[in-house]
C-alpha positions as CSV (number, residue, x, y, z in Angstrom):
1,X,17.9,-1.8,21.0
2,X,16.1,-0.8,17.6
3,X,17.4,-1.6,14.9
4,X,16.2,-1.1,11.1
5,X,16.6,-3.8,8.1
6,X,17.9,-3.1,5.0
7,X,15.2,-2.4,2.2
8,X,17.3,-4.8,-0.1
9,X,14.6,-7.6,0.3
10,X,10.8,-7.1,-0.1
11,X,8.3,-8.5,-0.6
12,X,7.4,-7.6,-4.3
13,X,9.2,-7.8,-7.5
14,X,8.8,-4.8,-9.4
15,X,6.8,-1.6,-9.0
16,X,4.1,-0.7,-11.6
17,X,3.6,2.8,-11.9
18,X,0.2,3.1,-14.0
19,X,-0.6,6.3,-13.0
20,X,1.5,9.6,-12.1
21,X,1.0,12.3,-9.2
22,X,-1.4,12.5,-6.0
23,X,-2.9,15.0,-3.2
24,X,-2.3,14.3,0.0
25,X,-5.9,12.8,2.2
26,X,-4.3,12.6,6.1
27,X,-1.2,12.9,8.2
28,X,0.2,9.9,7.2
29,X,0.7,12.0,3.6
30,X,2.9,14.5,5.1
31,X,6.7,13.3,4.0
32,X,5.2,11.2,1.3
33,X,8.5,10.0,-0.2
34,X,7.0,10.1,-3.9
35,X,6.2,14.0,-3.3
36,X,9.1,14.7,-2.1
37,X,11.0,12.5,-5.3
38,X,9.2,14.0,-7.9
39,X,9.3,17.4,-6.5
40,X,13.3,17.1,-6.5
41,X,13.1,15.2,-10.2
42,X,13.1,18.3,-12.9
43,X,11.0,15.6,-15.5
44,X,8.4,14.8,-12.9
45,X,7.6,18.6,-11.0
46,X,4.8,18.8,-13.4
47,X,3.0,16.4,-10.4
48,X,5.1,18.4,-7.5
49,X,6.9,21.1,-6.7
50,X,8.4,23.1,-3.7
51,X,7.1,25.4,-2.3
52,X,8.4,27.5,0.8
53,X,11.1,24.8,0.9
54,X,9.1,21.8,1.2
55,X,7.3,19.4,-1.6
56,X,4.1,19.3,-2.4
57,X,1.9,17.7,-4.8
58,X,0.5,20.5,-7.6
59,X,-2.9,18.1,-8.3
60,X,-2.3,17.0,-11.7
61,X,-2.8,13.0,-11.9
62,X,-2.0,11.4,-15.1
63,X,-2.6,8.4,-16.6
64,X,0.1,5.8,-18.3
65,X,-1.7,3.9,-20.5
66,X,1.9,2.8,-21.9
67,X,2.4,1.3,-18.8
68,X,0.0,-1.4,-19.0
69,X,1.9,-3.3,-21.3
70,X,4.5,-4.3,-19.2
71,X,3.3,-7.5,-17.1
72,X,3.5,-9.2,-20.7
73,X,7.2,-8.4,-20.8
74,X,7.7,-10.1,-17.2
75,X,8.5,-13.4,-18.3
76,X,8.8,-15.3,-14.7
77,X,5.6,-15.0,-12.6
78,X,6.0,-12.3,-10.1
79,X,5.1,-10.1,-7.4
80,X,3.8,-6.2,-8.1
81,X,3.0,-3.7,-6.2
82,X,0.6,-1.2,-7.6
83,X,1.1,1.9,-8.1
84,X,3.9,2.7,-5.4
85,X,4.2,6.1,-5.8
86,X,0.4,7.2,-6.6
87,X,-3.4,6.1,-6.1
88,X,-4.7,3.5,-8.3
89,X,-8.2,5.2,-6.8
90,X,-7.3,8.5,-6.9
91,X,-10.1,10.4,-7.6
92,X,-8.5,12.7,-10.2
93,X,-8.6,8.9,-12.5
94,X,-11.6,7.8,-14.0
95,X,-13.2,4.3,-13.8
96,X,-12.8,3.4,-17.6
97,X,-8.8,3.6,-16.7
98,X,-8.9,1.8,-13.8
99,X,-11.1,-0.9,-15.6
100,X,-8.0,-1.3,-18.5
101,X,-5.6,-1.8,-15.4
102,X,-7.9,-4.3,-13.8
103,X,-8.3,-6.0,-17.0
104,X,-4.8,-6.4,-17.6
105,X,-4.1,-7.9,-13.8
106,X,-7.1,-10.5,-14.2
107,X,-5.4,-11.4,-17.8
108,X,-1.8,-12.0,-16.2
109,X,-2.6,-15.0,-13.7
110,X,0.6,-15.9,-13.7
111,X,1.8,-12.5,-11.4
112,X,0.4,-11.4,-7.8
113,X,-0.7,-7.7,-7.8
114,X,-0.8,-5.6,-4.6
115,X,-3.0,-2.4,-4.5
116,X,-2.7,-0.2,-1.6
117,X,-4.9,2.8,-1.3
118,X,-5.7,5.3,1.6
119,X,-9.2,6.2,-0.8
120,X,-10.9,3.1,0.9
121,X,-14.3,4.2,-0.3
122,X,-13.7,5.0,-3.5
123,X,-12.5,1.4,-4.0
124,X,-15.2,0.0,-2.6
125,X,-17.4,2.0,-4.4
126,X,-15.3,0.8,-7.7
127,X,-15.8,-2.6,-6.8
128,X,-19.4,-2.4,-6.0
129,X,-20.6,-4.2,-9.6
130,X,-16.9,-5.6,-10.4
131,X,-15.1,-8.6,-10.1
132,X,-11.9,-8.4,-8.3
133,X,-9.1,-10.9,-10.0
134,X,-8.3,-14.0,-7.9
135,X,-4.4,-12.7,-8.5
136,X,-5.1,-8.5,-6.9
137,X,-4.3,-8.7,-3.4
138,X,-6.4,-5.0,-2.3
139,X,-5.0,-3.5,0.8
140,X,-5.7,0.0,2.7
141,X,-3.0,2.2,4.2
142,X,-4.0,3.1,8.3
143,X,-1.1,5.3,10.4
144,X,-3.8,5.4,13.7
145,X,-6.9,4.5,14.2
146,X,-8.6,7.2,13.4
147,X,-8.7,6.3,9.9
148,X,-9.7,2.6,10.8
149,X,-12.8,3.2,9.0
150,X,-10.4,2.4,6.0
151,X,-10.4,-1.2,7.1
152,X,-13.9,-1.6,7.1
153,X,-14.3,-0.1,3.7
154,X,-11.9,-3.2,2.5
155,X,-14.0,-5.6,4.1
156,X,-16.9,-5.2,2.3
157,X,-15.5,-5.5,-0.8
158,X,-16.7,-9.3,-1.8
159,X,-13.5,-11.2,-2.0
160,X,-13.4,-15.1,-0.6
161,X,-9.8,-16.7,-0.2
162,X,-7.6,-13.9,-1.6
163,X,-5.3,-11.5,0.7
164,X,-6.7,-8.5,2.0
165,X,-4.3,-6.3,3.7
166,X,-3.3,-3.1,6.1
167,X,-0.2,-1.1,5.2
168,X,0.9,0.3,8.9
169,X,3.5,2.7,7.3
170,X,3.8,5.4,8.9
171,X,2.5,4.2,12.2
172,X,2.0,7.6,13.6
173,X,-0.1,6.7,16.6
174,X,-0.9,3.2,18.8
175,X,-3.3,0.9,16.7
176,X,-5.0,-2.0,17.6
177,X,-6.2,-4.4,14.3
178,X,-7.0,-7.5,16.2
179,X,-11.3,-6.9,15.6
180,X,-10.6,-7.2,12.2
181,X,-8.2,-9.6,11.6
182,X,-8.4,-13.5,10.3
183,X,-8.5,-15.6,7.3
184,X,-10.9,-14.2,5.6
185,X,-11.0,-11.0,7.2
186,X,-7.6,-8.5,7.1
187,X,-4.9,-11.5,6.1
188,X,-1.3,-9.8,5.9
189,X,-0.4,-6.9,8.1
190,X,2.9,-4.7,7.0
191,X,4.3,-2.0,9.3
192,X,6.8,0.5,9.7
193,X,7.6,4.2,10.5
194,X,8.6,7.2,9.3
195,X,12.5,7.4,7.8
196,X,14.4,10.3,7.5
197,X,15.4,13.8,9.0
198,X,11.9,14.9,9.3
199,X,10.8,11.2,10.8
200,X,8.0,11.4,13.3
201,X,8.2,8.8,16.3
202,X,7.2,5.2,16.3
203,X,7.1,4.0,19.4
204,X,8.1,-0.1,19.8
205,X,5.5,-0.8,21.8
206,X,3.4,0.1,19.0
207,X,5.0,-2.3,16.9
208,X,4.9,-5.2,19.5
209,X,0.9,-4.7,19.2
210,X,0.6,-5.0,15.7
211,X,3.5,-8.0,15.8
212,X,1.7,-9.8,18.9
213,X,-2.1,-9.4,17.5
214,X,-1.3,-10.7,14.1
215,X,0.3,-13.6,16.4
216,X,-2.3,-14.2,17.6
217,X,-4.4,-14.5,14.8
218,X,-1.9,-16.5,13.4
219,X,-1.8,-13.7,10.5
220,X,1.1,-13.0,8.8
221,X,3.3,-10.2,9.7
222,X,5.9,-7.7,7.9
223,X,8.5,-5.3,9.3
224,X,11.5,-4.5,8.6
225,X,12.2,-3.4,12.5
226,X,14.1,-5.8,14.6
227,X,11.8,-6.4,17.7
228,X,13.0,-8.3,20.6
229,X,15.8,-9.4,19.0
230,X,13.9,-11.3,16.4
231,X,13.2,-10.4,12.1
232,X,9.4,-10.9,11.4
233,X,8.8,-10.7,7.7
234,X,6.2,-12.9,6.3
235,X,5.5,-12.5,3.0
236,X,1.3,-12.1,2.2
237,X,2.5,-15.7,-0.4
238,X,2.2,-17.1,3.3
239,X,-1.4,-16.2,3.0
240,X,-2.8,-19.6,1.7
C-alpha cells in the first residue's frame, strides 16, 4: 500500500527566494506549484496569472537584491534551499546578479546552500571561469530521461568532494540514474511525484529503481513515499 509522508520534515532550513517569477522549459513545469501560488496571490500575479482557468507564468523575472541579506540574520548554521520557487539560472537574470548571490553563499561558510535548476546548461556555462563555494550543493531537476542530458551538464561543472544532486520530482516517466551515480559523480538523489487534483501518475516501481540504484551505489536517497514498508530519507549532510 502507498502511502505519503508528511512535508513537516525536510531536509532544508529555510527557503531563499533571491529571485521572483519563471517560464516553464518541459513537462515537468506543468502544475508547477509556484505558478500556480503566485497566480492565486493578488501581490505576486505580476509573475503569473490565469488564464482560461489555469496559471501561467506572464515572463517577468525579477531580481531581490534585498534578499541577499538574510543568511547574515541566520544566526545557527543552516540548511537553504535556493530559490524554491524560481531559477537561480533563469535566463531572464543576468550573470552580475547571480555573481552577488554566489558571493554571498561563499561568504556564509557556516550555512549549506542547495541550488536546483532544470537550465543545466546555462549553469554550466555560468560556472565555466567560476569557483563554486565548498558550501553550494548544485543539483538539476530530471522527471524522465529524456532530459538526462541535464545530468551530464552537472557533471562537468568542476566540483571535487561537494554534493551534486538530481531532484526526481515530478517523476513523470521510468528513469534509470545508476551510469551516473557515485561519490564524486551525482551524490544525493531526491524523488517524488506529482500532488494534487491534477497529479499525473508515478508508478512505484519507478520509485523502487531510483530507491534500489542509489542502494546500490551506496548514494543517499530521499522520498517522502513509504516503499515496501520502509521511510528512506537521507539527508545530502550524509554526503561526506
Amino acid at each position: 500500500m502507498l502511502e505519503i509522508l508528511p512535508t513537516a520534515t525536510e531536509w532544508y532550513d529555510y527557503q531563499w527566494t533571491v529571485t521572483l517569477g519563471c517560464t516553464r522549459v518541459s513537462e515537468g513545469c506543468r502544475h508547477c506549484s509556484a505558478e500556480h501560488m503566485m497566480a492565486h496571490s493578488p501581490q505576486l500575479q505580476k509573475f503569473a496569472t490565469i488564464a482560461k482557468g489555469q496559471p501561467k507564468w506572464t515572463g517577468a523575472i525579477e531580481p531581490l537584491p534585498s534578499a541577499l541579506a538574510l543568511p547574515s540574520k541566520w544566526a545557527k548554521p543552516a540548511r537553504v534551499l535556493v530559490c524554491s520557487i524560481s531559477d537561480l539560472f533563469h535566463e531572464g537574470l543576468d550573470d552580475e546578479f547571480i555573481d552577488q548571490v554566489i558571493r554571498v553563499i561563499d561568504g556564509h561558510r557556516q550555512h549549506t546552500f542547495a541550488a536546483l535548476t532544470k537550465r543545466a546548461e546555462r549553469m554550466k556555462a555560468f560556472f565555466e571561469h567560476r569557483f563554486v563555494p565548498p558550501n553550494l550543493r548544485l543539483g538539476v531537476s530530471v522527471e524522465s530521461p529524456e532530459h538526462l542530458d541535464r545530468v551530464d551538464a552537472l557533471l562537468e561543472i568542476p566540483v571535487e568532494h561537494r554534493v551534486r544532486w538530481v531532484s526526481a520530482e515530478p517523476l513523470l516517466d521510468d528513469l534509470s540514474l545508476a551510469p551516473f551515480l557515485g561519490p564524486e559523480r551525482i551524490n544525493w538523489v531526491a524523488a517524488g511525484g506529482e500532488l494534487g487534483d491534477r497529479a499525473r501518475r508515478c508508478e512505484v516501481a519507478w520509485m523502487r529503481r531510483l530507491r534500489d540504484e542509489c542502494a546500490q551505489a551506496r548514494v543517499p536517497f530521499f522520498t517522502k513515499w513509504i516503499l515496501d514498508g520502509a521511510e528512506h530519507r537521507d539527508d545530502p549532510c550524509d554526503v561526506s
